[in-house]
C-alpha positions as CSV (number, residue, x, y, z in Angstrom):
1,X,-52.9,143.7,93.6
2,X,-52.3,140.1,94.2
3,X,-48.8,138.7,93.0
4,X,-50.7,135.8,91.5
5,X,-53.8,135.1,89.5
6,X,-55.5,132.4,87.4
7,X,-55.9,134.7,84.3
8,X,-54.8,138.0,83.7
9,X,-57.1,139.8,81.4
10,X,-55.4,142.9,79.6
11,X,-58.1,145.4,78.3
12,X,-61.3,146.0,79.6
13,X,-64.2,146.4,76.5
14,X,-66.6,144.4,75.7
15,X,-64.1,141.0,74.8
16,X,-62.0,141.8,77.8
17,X,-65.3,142.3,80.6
18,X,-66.9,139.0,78.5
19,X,-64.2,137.0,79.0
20,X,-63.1,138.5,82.7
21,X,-66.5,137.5,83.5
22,X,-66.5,134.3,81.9
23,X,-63.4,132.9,83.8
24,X,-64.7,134.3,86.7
25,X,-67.9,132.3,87.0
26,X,-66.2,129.0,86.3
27,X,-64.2,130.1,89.5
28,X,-61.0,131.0,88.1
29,X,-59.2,133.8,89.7
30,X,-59.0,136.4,87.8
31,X,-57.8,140.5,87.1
32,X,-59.3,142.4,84.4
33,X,-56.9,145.8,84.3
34,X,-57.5,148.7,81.8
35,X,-54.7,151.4,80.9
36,X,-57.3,154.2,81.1
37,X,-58.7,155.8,83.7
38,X,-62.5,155.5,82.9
39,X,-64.0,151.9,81.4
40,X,-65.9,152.9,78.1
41,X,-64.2,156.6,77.4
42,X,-63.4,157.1,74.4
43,X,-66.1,155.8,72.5
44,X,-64.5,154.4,69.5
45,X,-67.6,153.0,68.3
46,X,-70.5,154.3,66.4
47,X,-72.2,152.2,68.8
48,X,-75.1,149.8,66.6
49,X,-75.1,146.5,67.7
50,X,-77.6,143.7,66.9
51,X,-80.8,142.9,69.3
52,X,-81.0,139.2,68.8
53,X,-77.1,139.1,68.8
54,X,-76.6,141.1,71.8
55,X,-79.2,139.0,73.9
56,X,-77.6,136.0,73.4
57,X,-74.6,137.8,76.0
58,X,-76.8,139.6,78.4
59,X,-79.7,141.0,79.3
60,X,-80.4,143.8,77.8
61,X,-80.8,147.1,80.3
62,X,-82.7,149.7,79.0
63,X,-79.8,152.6,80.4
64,X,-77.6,151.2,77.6
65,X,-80.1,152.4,74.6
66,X,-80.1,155.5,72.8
67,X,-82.3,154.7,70.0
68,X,-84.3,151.2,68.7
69,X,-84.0,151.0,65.0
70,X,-85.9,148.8,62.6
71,X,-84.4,149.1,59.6
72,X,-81.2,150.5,57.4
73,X,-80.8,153.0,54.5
74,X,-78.1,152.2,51.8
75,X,-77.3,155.4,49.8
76,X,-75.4,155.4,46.4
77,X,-73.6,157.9,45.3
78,X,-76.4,159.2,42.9
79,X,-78.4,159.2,46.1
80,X,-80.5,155.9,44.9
81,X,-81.8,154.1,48.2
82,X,-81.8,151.0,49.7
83,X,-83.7,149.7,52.3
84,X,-83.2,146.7,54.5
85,X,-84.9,145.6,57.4
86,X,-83.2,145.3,60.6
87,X,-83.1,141.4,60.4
88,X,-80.5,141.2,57.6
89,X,-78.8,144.5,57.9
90,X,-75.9,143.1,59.7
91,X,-74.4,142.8,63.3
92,X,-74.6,146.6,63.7
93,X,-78.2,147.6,63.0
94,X,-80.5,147.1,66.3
95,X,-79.7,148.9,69.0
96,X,-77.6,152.1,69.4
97,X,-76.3,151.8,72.7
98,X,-74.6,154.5,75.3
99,X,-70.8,152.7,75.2
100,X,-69.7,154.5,78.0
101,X,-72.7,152.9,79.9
102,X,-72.8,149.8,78.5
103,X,-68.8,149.1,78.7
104,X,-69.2,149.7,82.3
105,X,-71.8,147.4,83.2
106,X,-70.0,144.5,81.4
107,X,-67.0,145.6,83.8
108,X,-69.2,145.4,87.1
109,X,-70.6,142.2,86.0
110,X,-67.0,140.7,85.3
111,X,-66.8,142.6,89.1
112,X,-69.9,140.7,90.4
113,X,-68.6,137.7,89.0
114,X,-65.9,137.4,91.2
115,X,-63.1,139.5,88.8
116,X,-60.8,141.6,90.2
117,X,-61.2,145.0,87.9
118,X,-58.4,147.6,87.7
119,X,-58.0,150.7,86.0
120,X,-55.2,153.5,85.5
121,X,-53.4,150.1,84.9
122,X,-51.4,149.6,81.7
123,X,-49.2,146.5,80.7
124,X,-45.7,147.5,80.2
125,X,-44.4,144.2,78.8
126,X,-44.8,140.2,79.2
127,X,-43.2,138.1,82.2
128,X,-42.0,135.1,80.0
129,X,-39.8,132.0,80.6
130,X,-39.0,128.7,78.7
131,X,-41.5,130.1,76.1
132,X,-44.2,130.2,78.2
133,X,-46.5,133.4,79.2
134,X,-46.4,133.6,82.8
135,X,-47.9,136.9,83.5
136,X,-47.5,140.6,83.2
137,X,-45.3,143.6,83.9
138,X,-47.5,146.2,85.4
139,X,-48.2,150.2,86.2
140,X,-50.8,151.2,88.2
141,X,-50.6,154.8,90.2
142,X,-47.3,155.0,89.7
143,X,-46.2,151.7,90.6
144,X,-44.2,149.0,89.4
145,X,-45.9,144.8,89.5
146,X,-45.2,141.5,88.6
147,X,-48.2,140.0,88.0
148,X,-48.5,135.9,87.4
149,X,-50.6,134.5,86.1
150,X,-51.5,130.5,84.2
151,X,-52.7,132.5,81.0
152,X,-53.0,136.3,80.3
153,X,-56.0,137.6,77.5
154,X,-54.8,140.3,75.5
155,X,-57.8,142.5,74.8
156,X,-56.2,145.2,74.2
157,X,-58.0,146.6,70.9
158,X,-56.2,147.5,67.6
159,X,-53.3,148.9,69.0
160,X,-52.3,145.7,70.8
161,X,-48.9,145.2,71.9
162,X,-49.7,141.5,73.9
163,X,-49.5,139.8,71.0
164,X,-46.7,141.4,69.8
165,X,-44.8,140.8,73.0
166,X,-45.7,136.9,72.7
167,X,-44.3,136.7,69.1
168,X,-47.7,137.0,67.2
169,X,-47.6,138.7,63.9
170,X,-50.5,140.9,64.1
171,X,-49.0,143.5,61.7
172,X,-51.7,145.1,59.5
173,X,-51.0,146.7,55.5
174,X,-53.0,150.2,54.5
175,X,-55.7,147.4,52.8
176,X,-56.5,145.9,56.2
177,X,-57.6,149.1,58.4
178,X,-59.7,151.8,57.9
179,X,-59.3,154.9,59.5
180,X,-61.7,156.6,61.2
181,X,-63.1,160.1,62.6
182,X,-66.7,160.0,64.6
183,X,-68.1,163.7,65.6
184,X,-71.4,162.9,68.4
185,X,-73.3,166.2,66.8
186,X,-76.5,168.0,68.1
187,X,-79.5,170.2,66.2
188,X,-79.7,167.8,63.5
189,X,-83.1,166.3,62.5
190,X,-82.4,162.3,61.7
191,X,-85.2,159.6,61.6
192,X,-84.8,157.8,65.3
193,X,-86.1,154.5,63.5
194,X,-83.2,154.0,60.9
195,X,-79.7,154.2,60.7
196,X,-78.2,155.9,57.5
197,X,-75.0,154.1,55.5
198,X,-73.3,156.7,52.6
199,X,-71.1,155.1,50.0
200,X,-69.2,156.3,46.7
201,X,-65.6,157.2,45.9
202,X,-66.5,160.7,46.7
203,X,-68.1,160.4,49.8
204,X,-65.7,157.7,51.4
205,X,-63.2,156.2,49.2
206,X,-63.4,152.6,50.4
207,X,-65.6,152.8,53.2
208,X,-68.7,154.5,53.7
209,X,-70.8,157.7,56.0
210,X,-72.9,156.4,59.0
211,X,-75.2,157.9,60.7
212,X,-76.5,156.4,64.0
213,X,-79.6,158.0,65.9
214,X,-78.5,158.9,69.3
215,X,-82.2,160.6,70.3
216,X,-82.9,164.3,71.2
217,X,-81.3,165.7,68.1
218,X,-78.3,163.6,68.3
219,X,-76.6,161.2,66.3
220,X,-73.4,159.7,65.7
221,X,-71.9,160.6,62.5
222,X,-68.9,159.3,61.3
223,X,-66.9,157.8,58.6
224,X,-63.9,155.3,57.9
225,X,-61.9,155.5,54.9
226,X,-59.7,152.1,53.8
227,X,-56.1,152.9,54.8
228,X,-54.9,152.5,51.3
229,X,-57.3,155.2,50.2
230,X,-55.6,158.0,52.3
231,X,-52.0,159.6,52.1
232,X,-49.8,162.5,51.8
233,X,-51.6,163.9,49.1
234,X,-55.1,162.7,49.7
235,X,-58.1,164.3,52.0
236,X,-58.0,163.2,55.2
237,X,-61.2,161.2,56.7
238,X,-62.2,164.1,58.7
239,X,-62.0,166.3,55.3
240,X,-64.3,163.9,54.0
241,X,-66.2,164.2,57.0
242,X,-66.7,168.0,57.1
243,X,-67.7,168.4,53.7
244,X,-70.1,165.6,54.7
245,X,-71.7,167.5,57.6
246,X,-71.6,171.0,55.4
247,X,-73.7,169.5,52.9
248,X,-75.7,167.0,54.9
249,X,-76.1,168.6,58.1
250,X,-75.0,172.1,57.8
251,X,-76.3,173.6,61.2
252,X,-74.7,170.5,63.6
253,X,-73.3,171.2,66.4
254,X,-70.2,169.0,67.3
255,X,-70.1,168.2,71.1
256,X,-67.9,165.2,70.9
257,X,-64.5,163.9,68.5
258,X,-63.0,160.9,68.5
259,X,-60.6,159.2,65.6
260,X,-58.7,155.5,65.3
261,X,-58.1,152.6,63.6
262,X,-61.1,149.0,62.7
263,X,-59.2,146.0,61.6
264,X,-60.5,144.7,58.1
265,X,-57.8,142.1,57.5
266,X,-59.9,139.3,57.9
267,X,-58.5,136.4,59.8
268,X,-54.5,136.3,61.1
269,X,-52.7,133.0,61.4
270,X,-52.3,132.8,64.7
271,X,-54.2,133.8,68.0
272,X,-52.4,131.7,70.3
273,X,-49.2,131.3,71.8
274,X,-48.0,129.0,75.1
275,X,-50.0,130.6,78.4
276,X,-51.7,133.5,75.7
277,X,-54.5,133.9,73.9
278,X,-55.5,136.7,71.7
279,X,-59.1,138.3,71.5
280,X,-61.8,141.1,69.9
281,X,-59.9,143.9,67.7
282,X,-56.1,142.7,69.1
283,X,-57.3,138.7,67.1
284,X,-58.1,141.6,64.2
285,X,-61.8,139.8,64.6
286,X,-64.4,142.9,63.2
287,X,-66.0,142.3,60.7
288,X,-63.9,143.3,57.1
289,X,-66.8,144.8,55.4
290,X,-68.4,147.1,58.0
291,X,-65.6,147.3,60.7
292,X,-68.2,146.5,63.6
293,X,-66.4,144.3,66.3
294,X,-68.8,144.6,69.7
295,X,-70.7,141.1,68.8
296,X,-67.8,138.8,67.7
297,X,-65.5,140.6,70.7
298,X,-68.3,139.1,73.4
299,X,-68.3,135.6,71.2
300,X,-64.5,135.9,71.4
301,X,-64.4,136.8,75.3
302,X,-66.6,134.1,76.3
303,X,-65.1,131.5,73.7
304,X,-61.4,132.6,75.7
305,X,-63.2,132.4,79.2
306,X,-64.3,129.3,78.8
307,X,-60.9,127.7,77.2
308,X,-58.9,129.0,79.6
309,X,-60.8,127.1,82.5
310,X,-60.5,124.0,80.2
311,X,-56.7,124.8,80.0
312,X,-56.2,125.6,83.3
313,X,-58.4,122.4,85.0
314,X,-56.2,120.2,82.1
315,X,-53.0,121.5,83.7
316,X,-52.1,122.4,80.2
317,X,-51.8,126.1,78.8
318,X,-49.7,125.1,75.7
319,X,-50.5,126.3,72.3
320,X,-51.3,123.4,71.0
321,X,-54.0,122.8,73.6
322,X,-55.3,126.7,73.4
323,X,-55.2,125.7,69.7
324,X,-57.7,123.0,70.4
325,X,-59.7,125.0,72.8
326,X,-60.2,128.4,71.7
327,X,-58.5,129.0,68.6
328,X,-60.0,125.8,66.4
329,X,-63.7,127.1,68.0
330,X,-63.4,130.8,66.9
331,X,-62.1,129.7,63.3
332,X,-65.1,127.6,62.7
333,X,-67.6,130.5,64.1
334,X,-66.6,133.8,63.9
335,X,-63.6,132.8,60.9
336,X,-66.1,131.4,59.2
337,X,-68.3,134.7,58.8
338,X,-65.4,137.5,58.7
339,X,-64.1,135.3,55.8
340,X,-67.4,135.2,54.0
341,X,-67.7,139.6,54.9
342,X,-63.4,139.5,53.3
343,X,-64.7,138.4,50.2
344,X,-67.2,140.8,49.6
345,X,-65.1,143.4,51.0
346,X,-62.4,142.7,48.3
347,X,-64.9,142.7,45.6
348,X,-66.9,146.0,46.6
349,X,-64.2,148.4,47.2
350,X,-63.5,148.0,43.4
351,X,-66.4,149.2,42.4
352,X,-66.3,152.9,41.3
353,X,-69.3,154.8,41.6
354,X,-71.1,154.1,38.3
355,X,-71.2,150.7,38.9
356,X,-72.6,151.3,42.7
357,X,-75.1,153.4,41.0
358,X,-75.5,150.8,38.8
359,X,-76.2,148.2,41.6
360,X,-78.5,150.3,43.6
361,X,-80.8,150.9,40.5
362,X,-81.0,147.2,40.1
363,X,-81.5,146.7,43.9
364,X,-83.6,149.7,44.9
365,X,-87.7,148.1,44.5
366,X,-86.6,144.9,46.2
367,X,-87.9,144.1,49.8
368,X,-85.0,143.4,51.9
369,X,-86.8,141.8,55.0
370,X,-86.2,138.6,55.7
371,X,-84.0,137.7,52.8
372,X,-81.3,134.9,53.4
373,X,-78.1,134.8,51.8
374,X,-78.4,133.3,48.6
375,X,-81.4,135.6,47.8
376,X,-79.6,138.4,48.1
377,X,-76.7,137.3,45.8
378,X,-78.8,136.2,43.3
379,X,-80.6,139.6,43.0
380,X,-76.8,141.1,42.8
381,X,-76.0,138.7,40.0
382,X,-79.0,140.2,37.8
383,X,-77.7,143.5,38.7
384,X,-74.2,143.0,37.6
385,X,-73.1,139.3,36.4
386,X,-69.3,140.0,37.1
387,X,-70.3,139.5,40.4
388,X,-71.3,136.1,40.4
389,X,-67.3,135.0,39.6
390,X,-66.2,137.7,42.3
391,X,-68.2,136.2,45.1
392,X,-68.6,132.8,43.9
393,X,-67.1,131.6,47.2
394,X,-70.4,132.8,48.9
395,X,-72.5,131.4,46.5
396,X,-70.9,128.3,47.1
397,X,-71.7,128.8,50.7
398,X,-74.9,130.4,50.8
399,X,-76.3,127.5,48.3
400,X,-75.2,124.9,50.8
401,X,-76.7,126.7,53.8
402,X,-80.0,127.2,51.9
403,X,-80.2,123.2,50.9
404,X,-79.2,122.3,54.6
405,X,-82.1,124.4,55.7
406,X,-84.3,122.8,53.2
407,X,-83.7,119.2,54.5
């Protein structure tokens, strides 16, 4: 490794490689280092990602894709279902892609972009002086480095200790994370065309059961629980899980395990700090009400790629101009949505199971196609009028988007 570099990126998934790659093609120098051996492994993920969405980042190789799905089923806890065609069934529904795969070609594009990609390379701590980031303590193979660099992207998922290091308060309560446990099973017979979402207080206090077509008899099934929901006393999300699979599935095969942690905190005050900028699940930018992060992570990277050339060609790397560059952009796009998906979060997790029943009676003969916004609220507020004071934020919004689309 070089001594110096334009940008140091820390983390290499699918904010990290977006961003590596970003800098990289405005001609920045630039090393993209990841603490584990292999780019992609663990898959932390259940791995559905939007078509449309994903497009708009790269195109799309047909290695990455276990399964093409056109629509979602929404169970209640009676069992009542909803289905909603892939168009408005969120950022997650689309594709299920092979992470391992597809977290490794955004590496070797970063790599063909010019970025200098290192694994078996962890941070250790922050290289700063007169308040300023100005690179990175390294480890690779054993080794001790000092790495410089004009502005270092932590990328470096939930877990994050960049920010931390630069004096960010990224601290998250019980409320703002769920917890989860994915098994990747085989033998079981799930439709290849849809993707499956379980909710209910029994089933997954404060979350919900996923199941993600993976082709062949596979499928990712997994579940996260809200943090505030487990405890001492309380099934764990893999007892939830098992009695799940027992029920559901009771002949699966369980070739893979993986657990951890989604941000669902919604927006954190700050994402900046002199030289640094924050991105993807270390910004705490997933998406509150589902926990799905691949989509505004690439936004995030490419947002951060791009400001840091700004900063760097302005000779200025100082909060206030990262504020102006990356962290006033991200607020008005991605913000904007994970506050809208924080409100609905807060309201639905309070719902007990009768009154998801309830919902999904009302809900059930409805087409959910192409539905905007504001259709969809309306048809909750005839299912359950509390709801129209719970989310009037969002019906604030979603009336204002509908009348700007009419004019």
């Amino acid at each position: 490794m070089k001594e110096v570099y334009d940008v140091l990126v820390i983390g290499a998934g699918p904010a990290g490689s977006t961003a590596a790659k970003t800098a990289a093609e405005k001609g920045l120098d630039v090393l993209l280092i990841e603490k584990r051996q292999e780019i992609g492994d663990p898959v932390r993920c259940a791995e559905g990602v939007s078509k449309e969405y994903l497009k708009k980042h790269v195109e799309i190789d047909k290695r990455w894709i276990c399964a093409d799905l056109k629509a979602s089923h929404i169970y209640a806890p009676d069992g009542t279902r909803i289905e909603m065609a892939e168009e408005i069934s969120g950022g997650e529904v689309g594709y299920v892609l092979e992470r391992k795969v597809f977290d490794r070609a955004l590496a070797e594009q970063a790599a063909k972009a010019g970025a200098e990609v290192r694994v078996k390379t962890r941070a250790t701590g922050l290289i700063i002086e007169d308040d300023f980031v100005k690179g990175a303590k390294l480890m690779h193979l054993g080794k001790e480095y000092d790495v410089r660099a004009k502005i270092v992207i932590g990328a470096d998922g939930i877990e994050s200790k960049v920010g931390r290091w630069a004096g960010i308060d990224t601290s998250l309560k019980p409320t703002d994370i769920e917890t989860c446990t994915q098994y990747l099973v085989a033998g079981v017979d799930v439709d290849q065309d849809h993707c499956e979402f379980y909710v209910g207080n029994e089933i997954a206090p404060g979350g919900y059961v996923w199941i993600f077509p993976k082709g062949e008899g596979k499928a990712n099934i997994g579940i996260g629980i809200l943090g505030s929901k487990t405890g001492k006393y309380k099934p764990r999300p893999i007892d939830y899980l098992n009695t799940f699979l027992e029920k559901k599935f009771p002949d699966a095969k369980i070739i893979e395990m993986v657990f951890g942690g989604v941000p669902v905190s919604g927006r954190i005050e700050k994402t900046s700090a002199n030289g640094l900028m924050l991105i993807g699940d270390a910004a705490r930018q997933a998406d509150p009400i589902t926990g799905g992060g691949i989509l505004n992570a690439m936004d995030a990277g490419k947002l951060a790629g791009e400001a840091a050339y700004a900063a760097i060609s302005s000779g200025d790397v100082s909060l206030q101009k990262l504020e102006e560059v990356y962290e006033k952009q991200w607020r008005a796009t991605i913000g904007h949505e994970i506050d809208m998906s924080l409100v609905v979060k807060n309201c639905f997790i309070n719902l007990n199971d009768e009154e998801l029943n309830s919902l999904a009676h009302s809900l059930k003969d409805v087409k959910f196609e192409r539905m905007n916004l504001f259709d969809l609220l309306q048809a909750l507020f005839k299912a359950n009028k509390k709801l129209l004071w719970d989310l009037r934020v969002l019906f604030k919004d979603a009336a204002k988007e509908a009348a700007k689309n009419k004019i």
